[in-house]
PLY file of the C-alpha trace (Angstrom):
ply
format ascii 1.0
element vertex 232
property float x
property float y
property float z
element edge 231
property int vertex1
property int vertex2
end_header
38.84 -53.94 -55.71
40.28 -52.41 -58.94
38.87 -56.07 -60.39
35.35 -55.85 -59.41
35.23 -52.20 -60.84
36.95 -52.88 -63.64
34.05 -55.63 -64.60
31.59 -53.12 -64.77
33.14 -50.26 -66.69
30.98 -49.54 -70.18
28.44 -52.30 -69.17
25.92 -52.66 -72.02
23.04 -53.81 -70.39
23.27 -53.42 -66.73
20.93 -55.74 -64.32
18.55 -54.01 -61.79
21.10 -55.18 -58.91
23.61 -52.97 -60.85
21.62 -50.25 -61.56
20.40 -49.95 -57.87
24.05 -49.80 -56.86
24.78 -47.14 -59.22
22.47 -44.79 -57.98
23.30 -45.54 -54.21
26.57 -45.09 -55.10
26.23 -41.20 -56.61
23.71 -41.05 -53.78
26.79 -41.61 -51.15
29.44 -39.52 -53.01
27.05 -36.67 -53.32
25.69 -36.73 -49.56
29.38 -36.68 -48.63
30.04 -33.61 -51.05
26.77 -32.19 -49.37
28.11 -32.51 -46.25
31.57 -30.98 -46.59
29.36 -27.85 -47.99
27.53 -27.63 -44.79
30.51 -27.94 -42.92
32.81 -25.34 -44.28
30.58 -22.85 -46.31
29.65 -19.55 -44.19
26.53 -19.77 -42.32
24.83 -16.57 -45.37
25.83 -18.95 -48.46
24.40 -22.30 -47.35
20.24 -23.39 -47.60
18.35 -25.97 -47.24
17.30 -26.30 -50.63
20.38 -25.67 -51.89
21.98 -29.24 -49.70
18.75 -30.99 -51.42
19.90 -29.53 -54.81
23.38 -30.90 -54.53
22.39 -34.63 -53.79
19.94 -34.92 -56.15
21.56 -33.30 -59.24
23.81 -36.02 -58.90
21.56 -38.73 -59.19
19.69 -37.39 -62.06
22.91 -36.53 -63.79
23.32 -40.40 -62.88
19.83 -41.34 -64.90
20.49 -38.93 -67.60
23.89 -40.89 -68.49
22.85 -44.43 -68.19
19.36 -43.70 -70.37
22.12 -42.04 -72.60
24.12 -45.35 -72.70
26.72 -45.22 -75.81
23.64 -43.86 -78.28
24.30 -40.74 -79.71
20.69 -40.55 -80.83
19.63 -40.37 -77.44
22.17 -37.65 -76.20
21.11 -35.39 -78.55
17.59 -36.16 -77.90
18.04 -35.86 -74.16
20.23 -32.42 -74.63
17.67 -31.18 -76.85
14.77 -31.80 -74.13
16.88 -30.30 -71.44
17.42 -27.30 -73.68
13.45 -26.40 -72.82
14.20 -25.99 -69.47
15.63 -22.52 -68.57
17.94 -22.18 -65.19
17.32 -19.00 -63.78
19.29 -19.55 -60.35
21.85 -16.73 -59.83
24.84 -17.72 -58.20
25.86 -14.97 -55.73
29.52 -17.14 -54.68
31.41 -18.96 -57.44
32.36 -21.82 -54.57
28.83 -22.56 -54.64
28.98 -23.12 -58.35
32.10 -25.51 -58.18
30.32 -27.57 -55.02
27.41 -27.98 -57.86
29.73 -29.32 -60.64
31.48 -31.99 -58.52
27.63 -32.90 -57.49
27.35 -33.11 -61.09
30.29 -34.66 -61.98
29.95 -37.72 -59.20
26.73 -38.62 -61.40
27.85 -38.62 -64.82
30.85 -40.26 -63.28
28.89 -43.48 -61.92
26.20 -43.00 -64.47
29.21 -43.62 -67.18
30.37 -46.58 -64.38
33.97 -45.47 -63.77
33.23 -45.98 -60.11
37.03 -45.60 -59.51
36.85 -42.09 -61.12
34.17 -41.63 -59.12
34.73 -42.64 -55.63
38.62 -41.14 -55.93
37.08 -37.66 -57.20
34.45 -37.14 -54.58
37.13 -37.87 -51.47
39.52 -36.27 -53.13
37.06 -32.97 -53.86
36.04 -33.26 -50.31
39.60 -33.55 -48.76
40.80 -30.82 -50.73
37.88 -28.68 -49.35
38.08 -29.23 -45.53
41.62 -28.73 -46.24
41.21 -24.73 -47.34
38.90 -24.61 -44.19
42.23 -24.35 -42.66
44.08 -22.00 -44.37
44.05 -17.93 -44.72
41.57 -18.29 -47.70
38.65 -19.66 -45.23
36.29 -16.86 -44.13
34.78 -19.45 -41.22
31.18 -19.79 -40.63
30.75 -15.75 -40.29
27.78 -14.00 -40.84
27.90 -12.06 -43.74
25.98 -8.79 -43.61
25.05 -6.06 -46.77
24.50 -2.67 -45.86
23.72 -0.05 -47.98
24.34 3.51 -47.23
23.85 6.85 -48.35
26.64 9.47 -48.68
25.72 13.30 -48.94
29.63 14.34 -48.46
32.45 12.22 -49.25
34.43 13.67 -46.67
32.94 10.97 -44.13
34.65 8.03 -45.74
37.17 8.03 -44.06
35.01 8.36 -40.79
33.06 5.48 -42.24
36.23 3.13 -42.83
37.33 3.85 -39.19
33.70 2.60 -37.85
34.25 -0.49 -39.49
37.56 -1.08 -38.78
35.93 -1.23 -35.34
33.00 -3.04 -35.71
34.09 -5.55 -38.37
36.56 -8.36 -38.80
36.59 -7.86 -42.37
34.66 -5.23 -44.62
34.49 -5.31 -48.92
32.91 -2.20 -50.73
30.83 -4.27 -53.46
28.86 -1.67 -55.35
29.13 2.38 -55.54
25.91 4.08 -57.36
25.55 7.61 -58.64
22.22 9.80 -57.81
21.32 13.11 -58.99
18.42 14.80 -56.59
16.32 16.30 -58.57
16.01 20.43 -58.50
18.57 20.06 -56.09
21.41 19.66 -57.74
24.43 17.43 -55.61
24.96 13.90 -56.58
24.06 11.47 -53.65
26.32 8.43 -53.51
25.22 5.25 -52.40
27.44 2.38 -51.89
26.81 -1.39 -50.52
29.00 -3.21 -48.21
29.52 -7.11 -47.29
30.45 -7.39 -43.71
31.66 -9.38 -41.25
31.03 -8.32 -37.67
33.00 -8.88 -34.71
30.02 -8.88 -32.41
26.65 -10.23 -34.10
24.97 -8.18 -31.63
26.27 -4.80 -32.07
24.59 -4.77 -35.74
22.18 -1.86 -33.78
25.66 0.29 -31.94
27.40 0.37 -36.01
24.19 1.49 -37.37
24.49 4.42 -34.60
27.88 5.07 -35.39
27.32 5.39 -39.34
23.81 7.88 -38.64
26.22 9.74 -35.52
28.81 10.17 -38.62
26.43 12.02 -41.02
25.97 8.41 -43.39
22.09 7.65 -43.54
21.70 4.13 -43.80
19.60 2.77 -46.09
19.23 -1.14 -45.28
21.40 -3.89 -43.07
20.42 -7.11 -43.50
22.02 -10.41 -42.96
20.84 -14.38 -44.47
21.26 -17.67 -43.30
20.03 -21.27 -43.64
17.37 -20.51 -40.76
16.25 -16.78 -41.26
16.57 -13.75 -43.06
16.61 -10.08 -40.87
16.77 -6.68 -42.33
17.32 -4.05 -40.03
16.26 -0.51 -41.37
0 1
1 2
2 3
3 4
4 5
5 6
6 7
7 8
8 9
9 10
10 11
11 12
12 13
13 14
14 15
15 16
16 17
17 18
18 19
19 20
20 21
21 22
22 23
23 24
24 25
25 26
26 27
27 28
28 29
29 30
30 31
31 32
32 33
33 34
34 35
35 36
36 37
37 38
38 39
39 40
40 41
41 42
42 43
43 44
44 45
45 46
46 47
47 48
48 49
49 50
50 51
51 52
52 53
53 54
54 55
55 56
56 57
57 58
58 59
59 60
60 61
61 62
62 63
63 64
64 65
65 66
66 67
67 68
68 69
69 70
70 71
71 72
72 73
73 74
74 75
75 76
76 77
77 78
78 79
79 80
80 81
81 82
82 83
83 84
84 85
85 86
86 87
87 88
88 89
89 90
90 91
91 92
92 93
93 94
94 95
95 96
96 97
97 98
98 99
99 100
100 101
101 102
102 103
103 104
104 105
105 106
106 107
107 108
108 109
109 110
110 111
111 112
112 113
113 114
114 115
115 116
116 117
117 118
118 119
119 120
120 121
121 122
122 123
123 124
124 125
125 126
126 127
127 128
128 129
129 130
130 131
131 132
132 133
133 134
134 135
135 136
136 137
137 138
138 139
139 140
140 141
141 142
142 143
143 144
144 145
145 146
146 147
147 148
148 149
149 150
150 151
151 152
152 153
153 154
154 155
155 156
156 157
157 158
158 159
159 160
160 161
161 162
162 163
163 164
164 165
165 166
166 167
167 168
168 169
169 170
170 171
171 172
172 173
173 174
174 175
175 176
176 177
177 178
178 179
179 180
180 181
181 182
182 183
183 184
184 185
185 186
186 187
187 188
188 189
189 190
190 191
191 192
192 193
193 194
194 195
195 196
196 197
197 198
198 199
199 200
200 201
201 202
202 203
203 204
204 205
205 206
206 207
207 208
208 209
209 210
210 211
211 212
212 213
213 214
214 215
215 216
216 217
217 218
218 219
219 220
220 221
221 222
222 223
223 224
224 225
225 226
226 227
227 228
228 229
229 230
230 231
């Protein structure tokens, strides 16, 4: 096998037969890493349109490098068309980012043909990755919730940290805010939370606990591939 790769690596002018494989082949790799994503990414962080984006940023990264070729008149060209387009996608987990590079990096891997590289890479990427599923690092495919609350009196955190530690599996205070009422005087605090619930369907019994606690909740909401719900 390393033979009949080998025979196509820095082709010059590749037939139609070869280019057709080419693009299959980044087609494969990047369904497979498209896959594993689905597979072990919590239920919040994974879309649709995101799957799509992975499997076909490959094979354009694929056409990109083979109208690219060995011409360095051309790359520049290229990068300096791509340069007009502006990304604005925010990224809200970096493991989404690194699922997009090795997307990436299966195209410009069979668009340069070092199909080796490129088939070795992607099963390697992808056996690493249901690997972690497996270990302590793996949050499972939880539903992530983000509530935002309102403190009057600090003196209920601790009340609040005891709700969660019996509502939640696992709790992370992302964001603490500052607000001044004003011609009132006392700083209102409002902080945001990422949760993961124990019970999906006692999202109504924690919002209970937090108002029976003295914390006025501001917004609980929760995202997936299939719906978004906000409970006020």
């Amino acid at each position: 096998m390393q033979e009949f790769f080998s025979q196509y690596a820095k082709i010059q002018n590749p037939t139609f037969e070869m280019v057709i494989f080419t693009f299959l082949l980044a087609f494969l790799c990047s369904t497979l890493i498209a896959l594993v994503y689905w597979i072990t990414s919590p239920t919040t962080l994974r879309t649709g349109n995101y799957i799509q984006s992975l499997i076909l940023s490959s094979v354009i990264a694929t056409m990109i490098l083979q109208s690219i070729g060995d011409s360095v008149a051309s790359g520049l060209g290229i990068l300096g068309a791509l340069t007009i387009i502006n990304f604005r996608t925010s990224f809200r987990d970096p493991r989404d980012i690194i699922f997009m590079f090795a997307a990436l990096g299966t195209g410009i891997a069979c668009g340069s043909y070092v199909f080796p590289i490129a088939i070795t890479g992607t099963l390697m990427f992808c056996f690493i990755a249901i690997s972690l599923r497996y270990t302590p690092f793996h949050m499972g495919n939880h539903v992530i919730w983000e509530l935002r609350i309102r403190i009057e009196n600090r003196s209920v955190i601790p009340a609040v940290e005891q709700i969660f530690d019996k509502y939640c599996r696992r709790y992370t205070l992302d964001e603490i805010r500052n607000e001044a009422v004003k011609g009132v005087g006392p700083i209102l605090e409002e902080r945001e939370y990422f949760l993961v619930l124990q019970n999906e369907d006692q999202n109504v019994e924690l919002i209970q606990a937090l108002e029976t606690a003295g914390v006025i909740v501001r917004r609980l909401s929760k995202q997936s591939a299939t719906e978004n719900t906000v409970i006020d």
